[in-house]
PDB file of N, CA, C and O in Angstrom:
ATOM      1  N   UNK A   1      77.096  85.844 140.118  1.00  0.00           N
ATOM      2  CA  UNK A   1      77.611  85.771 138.764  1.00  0.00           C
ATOM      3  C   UNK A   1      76.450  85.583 137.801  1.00  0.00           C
ATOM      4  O   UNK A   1      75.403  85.052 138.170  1.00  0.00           O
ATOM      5  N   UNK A   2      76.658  86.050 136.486  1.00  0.00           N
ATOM      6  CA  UNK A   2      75.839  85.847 135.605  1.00  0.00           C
ATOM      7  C   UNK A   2      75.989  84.695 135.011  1.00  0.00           C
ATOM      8  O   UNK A   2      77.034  84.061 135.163  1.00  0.00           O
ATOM      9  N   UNK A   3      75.067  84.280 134.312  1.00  0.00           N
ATOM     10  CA  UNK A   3      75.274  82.536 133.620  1.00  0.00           C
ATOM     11  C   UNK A   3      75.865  83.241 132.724  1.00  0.00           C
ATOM     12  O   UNK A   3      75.833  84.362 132.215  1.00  0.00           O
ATOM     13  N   UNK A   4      76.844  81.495 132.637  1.00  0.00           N
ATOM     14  CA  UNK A   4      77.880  82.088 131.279  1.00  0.00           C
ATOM     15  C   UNK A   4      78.883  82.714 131.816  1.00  0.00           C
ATOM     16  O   UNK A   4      79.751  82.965 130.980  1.00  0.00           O
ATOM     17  N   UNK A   5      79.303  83.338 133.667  1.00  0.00           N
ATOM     18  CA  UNK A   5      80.454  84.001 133.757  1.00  0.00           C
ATOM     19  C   UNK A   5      81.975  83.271 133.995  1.00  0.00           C
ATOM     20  O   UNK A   5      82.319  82.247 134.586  1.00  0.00           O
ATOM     21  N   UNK A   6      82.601  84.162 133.347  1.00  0.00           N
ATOM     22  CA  UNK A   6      83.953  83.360 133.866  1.00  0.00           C
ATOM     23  C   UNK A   6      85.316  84.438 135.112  1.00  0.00           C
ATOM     24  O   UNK A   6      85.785  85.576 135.147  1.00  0.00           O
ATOM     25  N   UNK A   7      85.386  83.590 135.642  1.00  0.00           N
ATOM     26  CA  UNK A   7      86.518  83.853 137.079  1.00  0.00           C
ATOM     27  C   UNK A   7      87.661  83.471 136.862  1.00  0.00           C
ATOM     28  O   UNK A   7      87.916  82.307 136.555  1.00  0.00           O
ATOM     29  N   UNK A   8      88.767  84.637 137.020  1.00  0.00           N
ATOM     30  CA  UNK A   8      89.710  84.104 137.293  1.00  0.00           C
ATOM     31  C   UNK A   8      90.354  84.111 138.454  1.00  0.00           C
ATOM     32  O   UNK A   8      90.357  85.174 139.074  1.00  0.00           O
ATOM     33  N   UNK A   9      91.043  82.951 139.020  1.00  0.00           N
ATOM     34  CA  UNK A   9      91.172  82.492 140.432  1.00  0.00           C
ATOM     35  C   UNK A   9      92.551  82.690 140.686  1.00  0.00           C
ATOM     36  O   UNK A   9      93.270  81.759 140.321  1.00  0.00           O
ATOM     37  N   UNK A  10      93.256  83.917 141.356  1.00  0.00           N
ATOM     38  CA  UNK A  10      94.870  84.347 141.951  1.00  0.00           C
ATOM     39  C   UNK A  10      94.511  84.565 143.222  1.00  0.00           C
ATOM     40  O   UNK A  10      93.462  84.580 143.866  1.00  0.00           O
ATOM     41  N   UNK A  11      96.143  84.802 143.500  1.00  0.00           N
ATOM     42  CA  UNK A  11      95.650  85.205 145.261  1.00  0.00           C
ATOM     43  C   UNK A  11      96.310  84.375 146.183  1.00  0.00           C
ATOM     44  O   UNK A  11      95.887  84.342 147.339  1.00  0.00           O
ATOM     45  N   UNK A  12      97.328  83.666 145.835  1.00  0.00           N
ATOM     46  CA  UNK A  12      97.538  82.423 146.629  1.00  0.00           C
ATOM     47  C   UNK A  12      99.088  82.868 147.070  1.00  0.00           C
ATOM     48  O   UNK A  12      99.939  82.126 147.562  1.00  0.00           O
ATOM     49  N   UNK A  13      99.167  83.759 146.873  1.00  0.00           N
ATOM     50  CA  UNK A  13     100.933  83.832 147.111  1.00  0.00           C
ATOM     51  C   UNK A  13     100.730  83.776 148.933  1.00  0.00           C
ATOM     52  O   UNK A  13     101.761  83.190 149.262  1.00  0.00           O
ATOM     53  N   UNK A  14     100.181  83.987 149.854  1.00  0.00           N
ATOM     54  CA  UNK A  14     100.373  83.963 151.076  1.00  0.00           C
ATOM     55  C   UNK A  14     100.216  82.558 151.570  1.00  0.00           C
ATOM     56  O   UNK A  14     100.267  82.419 152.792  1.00  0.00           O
ATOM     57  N   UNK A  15     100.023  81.431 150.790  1.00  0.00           N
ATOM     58  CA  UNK A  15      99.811  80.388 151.065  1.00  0.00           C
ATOM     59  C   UNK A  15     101.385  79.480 150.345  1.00  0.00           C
ATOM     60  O   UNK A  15     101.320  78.252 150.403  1.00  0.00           O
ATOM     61  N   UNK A  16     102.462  79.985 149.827  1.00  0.00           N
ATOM     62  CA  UNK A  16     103.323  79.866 149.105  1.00  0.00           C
ATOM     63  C   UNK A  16     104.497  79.180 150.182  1.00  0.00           C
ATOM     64  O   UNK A  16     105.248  78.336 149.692  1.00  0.00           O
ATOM     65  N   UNK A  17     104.601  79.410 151.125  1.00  0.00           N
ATOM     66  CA  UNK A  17     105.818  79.273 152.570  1.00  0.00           C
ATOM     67  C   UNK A  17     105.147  78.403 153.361  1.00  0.00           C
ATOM     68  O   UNK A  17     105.912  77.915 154.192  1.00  0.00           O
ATOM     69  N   UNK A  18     103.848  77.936 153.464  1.00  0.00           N
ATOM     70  CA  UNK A  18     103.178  77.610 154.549  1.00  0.00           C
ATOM     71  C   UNK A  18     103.418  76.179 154.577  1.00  0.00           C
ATOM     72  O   UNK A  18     103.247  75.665 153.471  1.00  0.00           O
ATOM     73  N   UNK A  19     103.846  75.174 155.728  1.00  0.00           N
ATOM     74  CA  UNK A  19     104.584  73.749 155.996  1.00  0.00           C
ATOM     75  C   UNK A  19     102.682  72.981 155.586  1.00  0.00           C
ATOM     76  O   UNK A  19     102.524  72.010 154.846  1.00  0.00           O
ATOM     77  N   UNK A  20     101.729  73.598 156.162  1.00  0.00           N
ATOM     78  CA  UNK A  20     100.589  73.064 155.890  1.00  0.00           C
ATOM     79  C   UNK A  20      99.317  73.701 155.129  1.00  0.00           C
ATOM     80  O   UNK A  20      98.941  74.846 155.376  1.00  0.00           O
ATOM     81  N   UNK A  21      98.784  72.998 154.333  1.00  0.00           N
ATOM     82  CA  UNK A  21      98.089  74.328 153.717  1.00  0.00           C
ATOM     83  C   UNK A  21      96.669  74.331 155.037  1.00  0.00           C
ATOM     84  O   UNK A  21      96.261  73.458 155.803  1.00  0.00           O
ATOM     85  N   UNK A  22      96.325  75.536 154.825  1.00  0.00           N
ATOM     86  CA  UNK A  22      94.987  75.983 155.984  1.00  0.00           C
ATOM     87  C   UNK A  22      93.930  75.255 155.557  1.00  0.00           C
ATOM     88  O   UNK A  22      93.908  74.580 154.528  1.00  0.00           O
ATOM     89  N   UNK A  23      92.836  75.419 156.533  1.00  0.00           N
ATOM     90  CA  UNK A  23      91.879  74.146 156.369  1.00  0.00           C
ATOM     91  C   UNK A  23      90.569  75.288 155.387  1.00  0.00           C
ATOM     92  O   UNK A  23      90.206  76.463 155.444  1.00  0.00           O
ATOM     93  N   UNK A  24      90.259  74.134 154.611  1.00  0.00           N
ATOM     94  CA  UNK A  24      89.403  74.821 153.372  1.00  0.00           C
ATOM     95  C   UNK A  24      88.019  75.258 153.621  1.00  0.00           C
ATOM     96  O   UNK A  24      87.468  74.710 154.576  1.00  0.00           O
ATOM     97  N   UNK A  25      87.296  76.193 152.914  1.00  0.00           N
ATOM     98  CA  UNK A  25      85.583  76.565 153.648  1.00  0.00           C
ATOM     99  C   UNK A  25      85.549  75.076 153.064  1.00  0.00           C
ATOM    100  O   UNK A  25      86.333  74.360 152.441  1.00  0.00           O
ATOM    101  N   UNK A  26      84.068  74.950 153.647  1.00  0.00           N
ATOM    102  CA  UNK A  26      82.647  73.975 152.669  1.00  0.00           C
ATOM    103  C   UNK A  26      82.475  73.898 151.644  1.00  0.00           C
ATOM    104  O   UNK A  26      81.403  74.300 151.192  1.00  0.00           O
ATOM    105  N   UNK A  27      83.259  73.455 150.975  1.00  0.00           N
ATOM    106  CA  UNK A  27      82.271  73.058 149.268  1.00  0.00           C
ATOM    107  C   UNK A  27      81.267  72.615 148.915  1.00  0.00           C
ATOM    108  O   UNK A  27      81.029  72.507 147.712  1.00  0.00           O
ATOM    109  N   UNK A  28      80.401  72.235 149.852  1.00  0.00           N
ATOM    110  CA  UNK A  28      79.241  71.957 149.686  1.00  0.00           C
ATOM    111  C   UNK A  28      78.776  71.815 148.384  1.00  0.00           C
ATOM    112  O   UNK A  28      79.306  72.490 147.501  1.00  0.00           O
ATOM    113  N   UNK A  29      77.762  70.955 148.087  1.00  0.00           N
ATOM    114  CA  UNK A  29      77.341  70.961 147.108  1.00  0.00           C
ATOM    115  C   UNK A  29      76.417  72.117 146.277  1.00  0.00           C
ATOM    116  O   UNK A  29      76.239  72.176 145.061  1.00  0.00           O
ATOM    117  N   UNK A  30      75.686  73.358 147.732  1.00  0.00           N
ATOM    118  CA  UNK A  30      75.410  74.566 147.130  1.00  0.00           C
ATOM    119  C   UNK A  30      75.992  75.193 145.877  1.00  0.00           C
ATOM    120  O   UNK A  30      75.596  75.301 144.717  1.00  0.00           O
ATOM    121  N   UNK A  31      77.268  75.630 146.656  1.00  0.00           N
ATOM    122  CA  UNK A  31      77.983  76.506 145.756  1.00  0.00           C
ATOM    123  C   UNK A  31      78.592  75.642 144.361  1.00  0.00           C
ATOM    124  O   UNK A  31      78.737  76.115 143.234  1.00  0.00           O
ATOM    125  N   UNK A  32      78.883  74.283 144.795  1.00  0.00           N
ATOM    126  CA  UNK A  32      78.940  73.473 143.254  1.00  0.00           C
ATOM    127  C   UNK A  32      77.463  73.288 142.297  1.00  0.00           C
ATOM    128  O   UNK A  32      77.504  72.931 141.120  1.00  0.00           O
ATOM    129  N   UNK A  33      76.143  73.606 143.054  1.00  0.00           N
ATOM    130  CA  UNK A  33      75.465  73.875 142.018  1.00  0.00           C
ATOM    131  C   UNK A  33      75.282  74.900 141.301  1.00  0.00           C
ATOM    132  O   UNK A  33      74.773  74.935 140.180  1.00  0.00           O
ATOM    133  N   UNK A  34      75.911  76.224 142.261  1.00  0.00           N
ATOM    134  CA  UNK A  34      75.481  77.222 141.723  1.00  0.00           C
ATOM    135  C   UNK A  34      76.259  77.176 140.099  1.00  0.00           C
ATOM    136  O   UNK A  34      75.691  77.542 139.070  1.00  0.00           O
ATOM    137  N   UNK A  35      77.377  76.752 140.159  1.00  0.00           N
ATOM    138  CA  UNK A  35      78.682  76.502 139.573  1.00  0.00           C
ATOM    139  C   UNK A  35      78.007  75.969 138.221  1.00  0.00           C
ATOM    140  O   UNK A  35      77.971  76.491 137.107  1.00  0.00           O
ATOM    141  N   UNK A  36      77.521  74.840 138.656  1.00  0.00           N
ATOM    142  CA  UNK A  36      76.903  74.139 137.181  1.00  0.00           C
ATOM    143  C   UNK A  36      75.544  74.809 136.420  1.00  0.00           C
ATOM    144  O   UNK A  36      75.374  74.532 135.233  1.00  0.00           O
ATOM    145  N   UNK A  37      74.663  75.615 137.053  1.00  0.00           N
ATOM    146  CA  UNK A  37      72.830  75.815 136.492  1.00  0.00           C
ATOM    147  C   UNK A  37      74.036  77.189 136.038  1.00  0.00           C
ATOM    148  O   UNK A  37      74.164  77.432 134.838  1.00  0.00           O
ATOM    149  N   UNK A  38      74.503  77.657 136.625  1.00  0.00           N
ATOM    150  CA  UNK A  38      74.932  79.046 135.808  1.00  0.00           C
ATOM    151  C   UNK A  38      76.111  78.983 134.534  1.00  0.00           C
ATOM    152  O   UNK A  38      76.451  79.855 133.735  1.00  0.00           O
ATOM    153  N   UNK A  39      76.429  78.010 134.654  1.00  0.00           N
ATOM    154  CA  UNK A  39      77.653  77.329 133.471  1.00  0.00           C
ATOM    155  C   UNK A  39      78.944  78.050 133.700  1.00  0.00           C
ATOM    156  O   UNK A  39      79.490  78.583 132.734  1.00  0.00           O
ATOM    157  N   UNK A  40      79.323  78.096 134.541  1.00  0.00           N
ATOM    158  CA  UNK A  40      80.434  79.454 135.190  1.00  0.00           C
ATOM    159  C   UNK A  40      81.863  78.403 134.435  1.00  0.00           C
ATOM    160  O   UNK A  40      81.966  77.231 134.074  1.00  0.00           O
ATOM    161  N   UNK A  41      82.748  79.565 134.475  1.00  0.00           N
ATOM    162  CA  UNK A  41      84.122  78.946 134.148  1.00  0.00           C
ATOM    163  C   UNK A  41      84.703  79.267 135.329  1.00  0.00           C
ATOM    164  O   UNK A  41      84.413  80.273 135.975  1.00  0.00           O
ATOM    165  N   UNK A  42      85.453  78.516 135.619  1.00  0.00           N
ATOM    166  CA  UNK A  42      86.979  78.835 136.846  1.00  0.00           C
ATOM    167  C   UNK A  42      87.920  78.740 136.247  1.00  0.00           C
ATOM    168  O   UNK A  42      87.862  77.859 135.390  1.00  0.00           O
ATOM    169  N   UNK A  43      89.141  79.465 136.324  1.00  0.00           N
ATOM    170  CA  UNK A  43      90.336  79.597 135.557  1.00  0.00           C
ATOM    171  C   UNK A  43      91.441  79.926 136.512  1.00  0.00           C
ATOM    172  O   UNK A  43      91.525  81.110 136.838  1.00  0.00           O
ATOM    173  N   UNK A  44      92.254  79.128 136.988  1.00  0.00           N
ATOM    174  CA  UNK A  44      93.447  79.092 137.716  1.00  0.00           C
ATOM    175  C   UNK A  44      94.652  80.197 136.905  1.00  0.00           C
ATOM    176  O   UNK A  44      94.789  80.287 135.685  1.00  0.00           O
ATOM    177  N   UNK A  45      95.236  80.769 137.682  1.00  0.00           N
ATOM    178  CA  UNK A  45      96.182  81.599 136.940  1.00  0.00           C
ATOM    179  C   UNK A  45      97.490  82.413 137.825  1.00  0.00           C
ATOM    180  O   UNK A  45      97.555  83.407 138.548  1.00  0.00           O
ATOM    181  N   UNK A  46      98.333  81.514 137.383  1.00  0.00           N
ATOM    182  CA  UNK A  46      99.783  81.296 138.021  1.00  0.00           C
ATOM    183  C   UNK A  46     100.564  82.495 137.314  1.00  0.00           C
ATOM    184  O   UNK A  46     100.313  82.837 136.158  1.00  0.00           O
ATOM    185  N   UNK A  47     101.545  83.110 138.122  1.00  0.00           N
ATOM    186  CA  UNK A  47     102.272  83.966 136.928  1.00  0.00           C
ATOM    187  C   UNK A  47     103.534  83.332 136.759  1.00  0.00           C
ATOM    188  O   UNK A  47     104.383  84.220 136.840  1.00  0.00           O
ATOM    189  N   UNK A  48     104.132  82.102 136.542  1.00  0.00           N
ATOM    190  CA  UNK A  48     105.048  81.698 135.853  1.00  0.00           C
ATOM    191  C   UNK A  48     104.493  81.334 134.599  1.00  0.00           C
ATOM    192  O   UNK A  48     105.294  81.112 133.690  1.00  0.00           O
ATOM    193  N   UNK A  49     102.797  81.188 134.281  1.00  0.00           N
ATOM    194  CA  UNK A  49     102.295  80.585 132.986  1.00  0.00           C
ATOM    195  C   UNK A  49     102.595  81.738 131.996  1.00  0.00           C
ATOM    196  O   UNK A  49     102.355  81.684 130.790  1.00  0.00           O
ATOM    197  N   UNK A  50     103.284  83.040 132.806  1.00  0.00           N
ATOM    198  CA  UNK A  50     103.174  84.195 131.559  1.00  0.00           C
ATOM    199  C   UNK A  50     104.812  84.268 131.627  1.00  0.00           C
ATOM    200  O   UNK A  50     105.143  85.048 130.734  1.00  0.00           O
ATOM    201  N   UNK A  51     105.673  83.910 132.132  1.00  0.00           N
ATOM    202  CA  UNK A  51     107.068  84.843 132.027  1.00  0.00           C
ATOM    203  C   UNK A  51     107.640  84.447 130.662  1.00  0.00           C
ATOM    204  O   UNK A  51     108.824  84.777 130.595  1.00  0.00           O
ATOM    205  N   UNK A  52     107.227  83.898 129.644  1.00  0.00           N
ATOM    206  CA  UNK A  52     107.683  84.383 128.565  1.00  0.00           C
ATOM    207  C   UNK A  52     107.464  85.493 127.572  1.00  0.00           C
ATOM    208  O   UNK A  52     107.787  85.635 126.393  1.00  0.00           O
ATOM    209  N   UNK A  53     106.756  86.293 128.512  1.00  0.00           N
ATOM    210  CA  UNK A  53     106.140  87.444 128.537  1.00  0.00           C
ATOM    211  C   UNK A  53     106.771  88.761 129.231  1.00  0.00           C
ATOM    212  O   UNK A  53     106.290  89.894 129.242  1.00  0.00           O
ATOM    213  N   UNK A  54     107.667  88.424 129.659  1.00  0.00           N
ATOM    214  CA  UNK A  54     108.475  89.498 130.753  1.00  0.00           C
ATOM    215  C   UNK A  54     108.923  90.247 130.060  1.00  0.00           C
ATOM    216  O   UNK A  54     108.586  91.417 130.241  1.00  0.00           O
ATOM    217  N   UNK A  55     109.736  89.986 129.122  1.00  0.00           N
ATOM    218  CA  UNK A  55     110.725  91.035 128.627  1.00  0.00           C
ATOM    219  C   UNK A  55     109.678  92.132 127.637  1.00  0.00           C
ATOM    220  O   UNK A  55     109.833  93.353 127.625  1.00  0.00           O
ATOM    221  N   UNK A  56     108.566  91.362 126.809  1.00  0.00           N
ATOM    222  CA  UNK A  56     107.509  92.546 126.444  1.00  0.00           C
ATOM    223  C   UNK A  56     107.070  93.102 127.477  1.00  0.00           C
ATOM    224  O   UNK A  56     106.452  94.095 127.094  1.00  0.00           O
ATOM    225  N   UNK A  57     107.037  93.029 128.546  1.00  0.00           N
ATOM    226  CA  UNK A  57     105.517  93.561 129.676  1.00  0.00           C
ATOM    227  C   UNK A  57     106.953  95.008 130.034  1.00  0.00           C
ATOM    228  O   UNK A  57     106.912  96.237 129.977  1.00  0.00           O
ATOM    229  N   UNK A  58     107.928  94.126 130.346  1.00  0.00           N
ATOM    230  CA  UNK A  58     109.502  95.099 130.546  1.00  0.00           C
ATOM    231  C   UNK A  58     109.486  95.975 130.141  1.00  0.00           C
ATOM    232  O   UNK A  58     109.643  97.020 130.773  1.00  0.00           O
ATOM    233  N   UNK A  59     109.307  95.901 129.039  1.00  0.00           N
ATOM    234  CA  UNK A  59     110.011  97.071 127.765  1.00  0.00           C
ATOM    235  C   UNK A  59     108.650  97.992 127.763  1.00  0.00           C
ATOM    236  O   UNK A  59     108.717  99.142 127.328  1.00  0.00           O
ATOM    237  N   UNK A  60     107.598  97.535 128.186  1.00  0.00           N
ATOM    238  CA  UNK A  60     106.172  98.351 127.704  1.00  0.00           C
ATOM    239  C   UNK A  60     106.428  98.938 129.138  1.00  0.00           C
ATOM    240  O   UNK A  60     106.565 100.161 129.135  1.00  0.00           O
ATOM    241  N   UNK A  61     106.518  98.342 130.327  1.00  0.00           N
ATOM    242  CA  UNK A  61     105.944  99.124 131.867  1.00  0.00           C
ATOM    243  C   UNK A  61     106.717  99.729 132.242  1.00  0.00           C
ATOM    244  O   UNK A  61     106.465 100.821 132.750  1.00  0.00           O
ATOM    245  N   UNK A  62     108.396  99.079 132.097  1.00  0.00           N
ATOM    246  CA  UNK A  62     109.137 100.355 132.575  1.00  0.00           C
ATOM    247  C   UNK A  62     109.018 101.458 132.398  1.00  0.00           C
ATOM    248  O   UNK A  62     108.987 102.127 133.431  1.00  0.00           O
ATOM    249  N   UNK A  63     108.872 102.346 130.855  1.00  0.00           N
ATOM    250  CA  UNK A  63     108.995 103.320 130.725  1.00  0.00           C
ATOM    251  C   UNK A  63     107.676 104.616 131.331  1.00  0.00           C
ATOM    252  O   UNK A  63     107.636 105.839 131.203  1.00  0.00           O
ATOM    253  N   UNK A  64     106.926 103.827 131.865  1.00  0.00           N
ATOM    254  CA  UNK A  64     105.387 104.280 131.954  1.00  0.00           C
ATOM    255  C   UNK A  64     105.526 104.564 133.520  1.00  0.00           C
ATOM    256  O   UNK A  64     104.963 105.478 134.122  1.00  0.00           O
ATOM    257  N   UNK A  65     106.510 103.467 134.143  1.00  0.00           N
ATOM    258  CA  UNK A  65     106.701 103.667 135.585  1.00  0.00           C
ATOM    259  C   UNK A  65     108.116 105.058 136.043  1.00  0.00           C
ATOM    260  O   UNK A  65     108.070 105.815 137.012  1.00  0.00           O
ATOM    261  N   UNK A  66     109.234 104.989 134.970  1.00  0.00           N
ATOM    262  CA  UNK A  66     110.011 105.916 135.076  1.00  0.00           C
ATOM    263  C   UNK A  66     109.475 107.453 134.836  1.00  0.00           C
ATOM    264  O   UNK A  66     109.947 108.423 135.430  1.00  0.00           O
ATOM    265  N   UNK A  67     108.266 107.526 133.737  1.00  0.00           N
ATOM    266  CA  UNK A  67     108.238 108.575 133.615  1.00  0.00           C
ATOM    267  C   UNK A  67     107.052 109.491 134.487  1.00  0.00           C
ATOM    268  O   UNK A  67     106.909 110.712 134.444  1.00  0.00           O
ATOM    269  N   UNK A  68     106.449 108.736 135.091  1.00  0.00           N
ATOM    270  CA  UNK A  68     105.730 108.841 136.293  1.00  0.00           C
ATOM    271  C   UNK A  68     104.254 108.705 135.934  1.00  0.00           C
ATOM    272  O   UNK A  68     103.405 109.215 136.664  1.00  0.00           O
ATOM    273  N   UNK A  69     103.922 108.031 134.832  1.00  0.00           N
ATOM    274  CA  UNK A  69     102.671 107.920 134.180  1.00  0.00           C
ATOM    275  C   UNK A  69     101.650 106.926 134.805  1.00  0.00           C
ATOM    276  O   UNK A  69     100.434 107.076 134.683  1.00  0.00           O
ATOM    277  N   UNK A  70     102.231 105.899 135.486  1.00  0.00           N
ATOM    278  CA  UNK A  70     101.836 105.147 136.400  1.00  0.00           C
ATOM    279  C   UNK A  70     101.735 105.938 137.770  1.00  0.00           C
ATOM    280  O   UNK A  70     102.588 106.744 138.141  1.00  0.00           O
ATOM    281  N   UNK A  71     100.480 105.579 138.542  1.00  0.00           N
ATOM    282  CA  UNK A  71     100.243 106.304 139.428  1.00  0.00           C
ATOM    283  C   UNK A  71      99.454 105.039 140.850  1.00  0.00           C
ATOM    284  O   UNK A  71      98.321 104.565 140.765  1.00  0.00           O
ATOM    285  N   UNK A  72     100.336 104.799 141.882  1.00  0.00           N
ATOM    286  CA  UNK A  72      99.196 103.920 142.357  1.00  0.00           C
ATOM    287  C   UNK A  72      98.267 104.672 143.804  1.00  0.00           C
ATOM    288  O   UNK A  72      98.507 105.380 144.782  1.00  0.00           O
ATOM    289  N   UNK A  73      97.306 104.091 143.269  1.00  0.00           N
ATOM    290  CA  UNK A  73      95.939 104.568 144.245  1.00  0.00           C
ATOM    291  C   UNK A  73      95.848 103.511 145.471  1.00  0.00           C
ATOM    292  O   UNK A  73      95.698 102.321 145.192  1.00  0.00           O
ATOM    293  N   UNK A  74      95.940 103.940 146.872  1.00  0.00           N
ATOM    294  CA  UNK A  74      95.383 103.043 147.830  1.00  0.00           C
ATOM    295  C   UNK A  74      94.117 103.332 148.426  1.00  0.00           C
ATOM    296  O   UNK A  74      93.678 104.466 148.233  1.00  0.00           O
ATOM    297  N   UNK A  75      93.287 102.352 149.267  1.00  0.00           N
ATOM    298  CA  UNK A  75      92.254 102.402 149.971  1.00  0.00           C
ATOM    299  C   UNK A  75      92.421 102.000 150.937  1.00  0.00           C
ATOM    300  O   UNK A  75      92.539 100.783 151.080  1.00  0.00           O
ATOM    301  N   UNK A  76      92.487 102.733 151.825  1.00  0.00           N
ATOM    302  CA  UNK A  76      92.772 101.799 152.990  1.00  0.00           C
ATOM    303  C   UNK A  76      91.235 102.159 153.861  1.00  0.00           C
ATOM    304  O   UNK A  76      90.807 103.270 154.171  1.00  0.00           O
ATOM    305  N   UNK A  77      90.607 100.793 154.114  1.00  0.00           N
ATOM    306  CA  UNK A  77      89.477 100.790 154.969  1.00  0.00           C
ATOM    307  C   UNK A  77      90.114 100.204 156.497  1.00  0.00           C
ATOM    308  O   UNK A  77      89.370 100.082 157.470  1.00  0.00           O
TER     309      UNK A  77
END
């Protein structure tokens, strides 16, 4: 990362059902320095923090997905 970058941190839905959460890497203090000399932001980001947002995102994506304007690309390695 560049100093000054900011991250945003998703991704957790497979951890959503689980009775225990999995055991975490090393946090070591490495990667928490890298964290601080580069001034990085971390930004957690849930999507219930947006659903008052649904019915705009609705009204904008449906029509983009019905009319076939949306197109999705896979990679599979």
């Amino acid at each position: 990362m560049k100093d000054y970058g900011r991250m945003i941190i998703c991704g957790l839905i497979s951890d959503y059902n689980l009775d225990d959460l999995p055991e975490s890497p090393d946090l070591s203090s490495t990667p928490l320095r890298q964290i601080a000399l580069k001034r990085l932001v971390l930004k957690g980001l849930m999507v219930h923090d947006y659903f008052n947002l649904y019915p705009e995102f609705h009204a904008e994506v449906r029509p983009v997905i019905q009319d076939g304007r949306f197109r999705l690309k896979d990679y599979v390695v």
